[in-house]
C-alpha positions in Angstrom: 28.5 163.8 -8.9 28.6 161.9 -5.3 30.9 158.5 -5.6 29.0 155.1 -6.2 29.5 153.5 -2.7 31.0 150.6 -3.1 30.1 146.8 -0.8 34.2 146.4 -0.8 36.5 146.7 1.7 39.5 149.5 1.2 42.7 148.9 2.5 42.0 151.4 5.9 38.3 148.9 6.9 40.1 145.9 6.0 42.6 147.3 9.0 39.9 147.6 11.5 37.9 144.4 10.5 41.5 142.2 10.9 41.3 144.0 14.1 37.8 143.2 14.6 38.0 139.5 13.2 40.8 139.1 15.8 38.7 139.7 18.5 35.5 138.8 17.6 33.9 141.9 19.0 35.9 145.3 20.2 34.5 148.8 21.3 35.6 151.5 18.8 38.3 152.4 21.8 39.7 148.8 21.3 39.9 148.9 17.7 41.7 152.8 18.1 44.6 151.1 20.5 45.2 148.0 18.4 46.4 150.0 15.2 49.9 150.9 14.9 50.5 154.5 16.3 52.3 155.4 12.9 49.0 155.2 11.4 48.1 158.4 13.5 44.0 157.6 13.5 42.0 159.6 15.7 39.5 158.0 17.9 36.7 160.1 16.2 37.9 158.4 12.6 37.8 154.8 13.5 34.4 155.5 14.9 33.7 156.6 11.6 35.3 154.1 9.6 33.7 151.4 11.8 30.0 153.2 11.2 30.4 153.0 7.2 31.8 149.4 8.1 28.3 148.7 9.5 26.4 150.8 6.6 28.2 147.9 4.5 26.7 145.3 6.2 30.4 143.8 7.5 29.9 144.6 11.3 27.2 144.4 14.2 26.6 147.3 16.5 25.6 145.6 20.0 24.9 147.6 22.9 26.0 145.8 25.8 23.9 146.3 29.2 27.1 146.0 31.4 28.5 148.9 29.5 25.8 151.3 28.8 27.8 154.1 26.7 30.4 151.4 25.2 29.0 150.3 21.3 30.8 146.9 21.0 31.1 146.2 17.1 31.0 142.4 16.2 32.0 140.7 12.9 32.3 137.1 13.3 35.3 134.6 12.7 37.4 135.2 9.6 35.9 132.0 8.8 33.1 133.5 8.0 33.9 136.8 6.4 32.5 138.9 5.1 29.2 139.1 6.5 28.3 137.3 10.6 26.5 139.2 12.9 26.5 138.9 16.7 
């Protein structure tokens, strides 16, 4: 039987959204290279994580005209946490 999914963050999205949060909006690439390299995440596995992220309801998915392939992911102020959208 599938796992319930659950609306709260684990300790692996709560790294990207503090990376997010900091920001205000980042690119999945700009998320990738502010994690510690120890952490060893692929590019394809922070997309991923950032994707679930938005199934959740914690980030925005914007596509920006300037950047036509680039998916910048917004989440607001960590005033505002959990939920702001672009």
């Amino acid at each position: 039987m599938p796992r319930k999914k659950s609306l709260n963050l684990t300790e692996a999205e709560l790294r990207l959204m503090d990376v997010v949060w900091d920001k205000g909006s980042a690119t999945v690439q700009e998320v990738a290279d502010a994690l510690p390299r120890e952490l060893g995440l692929a590019y394809n596995t922070v997309l991923t994580t950032l994707r679930i992220l938005e199934d959740k309801g914690y980030l925005s998915a914007v596509n920006r005209p300037a950047a036509a392939r680039c998916i910048h992911y917004c989440g607001g102020s960590s005033a505002t946490r959990p939920r702001h959208w672009c």
